[in-house]
N, C-alpha and C positions, 0 to 999 in steps of 0.2 A: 504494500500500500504506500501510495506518496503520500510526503507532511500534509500537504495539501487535504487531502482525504479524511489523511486520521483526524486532521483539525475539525474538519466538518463534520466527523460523527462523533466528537470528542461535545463539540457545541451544540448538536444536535440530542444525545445525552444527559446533557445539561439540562436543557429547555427542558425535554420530558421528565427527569425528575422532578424539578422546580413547577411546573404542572400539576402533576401527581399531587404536592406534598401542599401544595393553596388550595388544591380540589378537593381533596381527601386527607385532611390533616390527623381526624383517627386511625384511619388504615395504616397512613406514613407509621403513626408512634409503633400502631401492632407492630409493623412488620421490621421496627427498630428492633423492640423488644425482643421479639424473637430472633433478628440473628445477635443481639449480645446474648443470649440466652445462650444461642450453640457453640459461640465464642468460647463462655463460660464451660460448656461442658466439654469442649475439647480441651481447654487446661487444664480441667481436674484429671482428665482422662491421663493427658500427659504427665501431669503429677503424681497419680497412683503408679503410671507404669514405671515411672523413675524410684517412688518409692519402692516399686518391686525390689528394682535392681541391688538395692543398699543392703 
């Protein structure tokens, strides 16, 4: 892809987030929430498995 391109789907992105989150400002939070959510569970995940190793 040229700079060119990426820029424009990079802006293009942009916009439709920014859409998204003045249209549907509850959805936007759910769908925050949930991926800190799976954030959260893959650290602990990776915490336990480190704790394995010890």
């Amino acid at each position: 892809m040229s700079a060119k391109t990426k820029k424009t789907v990079s802006w293009i992105a942009i916009i439709v987030v920014v859409f998204f989150l003045i249209s549907q400002p509850e959805e936007s939070a759910e769908m925050v929430r949930n991926g800190v959510g799976l954030l959260e569970q893959a650290a602990q995940a990776i915490i336990t498995f480190l704790q394995s190793l010890a």
